[in-house]
N, C-alpha and C positions, 0 to 999 in steps of 0.2 A: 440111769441112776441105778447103786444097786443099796443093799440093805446090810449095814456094818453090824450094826446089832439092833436086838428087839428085848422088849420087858413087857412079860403080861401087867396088869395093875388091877387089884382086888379094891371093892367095898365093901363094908358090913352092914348088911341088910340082917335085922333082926338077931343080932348077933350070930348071922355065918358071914362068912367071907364067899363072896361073888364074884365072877371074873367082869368088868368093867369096859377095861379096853384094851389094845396093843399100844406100846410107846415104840415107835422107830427112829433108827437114826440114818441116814441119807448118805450117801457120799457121791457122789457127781463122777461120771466115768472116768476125766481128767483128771481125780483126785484130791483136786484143788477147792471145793464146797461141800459142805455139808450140811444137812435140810434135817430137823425133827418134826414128824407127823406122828399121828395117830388113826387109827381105826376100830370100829368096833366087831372087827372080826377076828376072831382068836385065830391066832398064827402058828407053825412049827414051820423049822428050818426047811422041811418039804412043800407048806404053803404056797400058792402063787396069788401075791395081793398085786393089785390093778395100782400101781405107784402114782402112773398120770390121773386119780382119779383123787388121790388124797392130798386134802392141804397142806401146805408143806412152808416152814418156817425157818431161813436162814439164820445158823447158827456164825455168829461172828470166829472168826477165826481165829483172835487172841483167844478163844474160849475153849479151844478144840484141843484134846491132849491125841497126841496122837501114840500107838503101841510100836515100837521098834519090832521086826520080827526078824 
């Protein structure tokens, strides 16, 4: 699996904004599934997150837009 894209996600704790969690989006090496998980370890593009270690929730495929490149 590799990692199509990621969103940090903030809370407001005391009126600042906290970093929370990573949201990820999944894609199956076949191309063919895509998985949304989360973690609570803050990621950058250089990152190396443990994928078999995170819960991972199939995203239906009518739901998937996918980007022409």
């Amino acid at each position: 699996m590799e990692i199509c894209e990621r969103a940090e996600a903030f809370i407001e704790v005391g009126g600042e904004l906290v970093f929370d969690h990573t949201k990820l989006i999944l894609r199956r090496q076949d191309g063919d599934e895509y998985f949304y998980a989360r973690t609570k370890q803050r990621t950058s593009p250089f990152s190396t997150v443990d994928i078999g270690g995170l819960e991972k929730t199939k995203i239906p495929t009518e739901d998937v837009a996918t980007r022409e490149k």
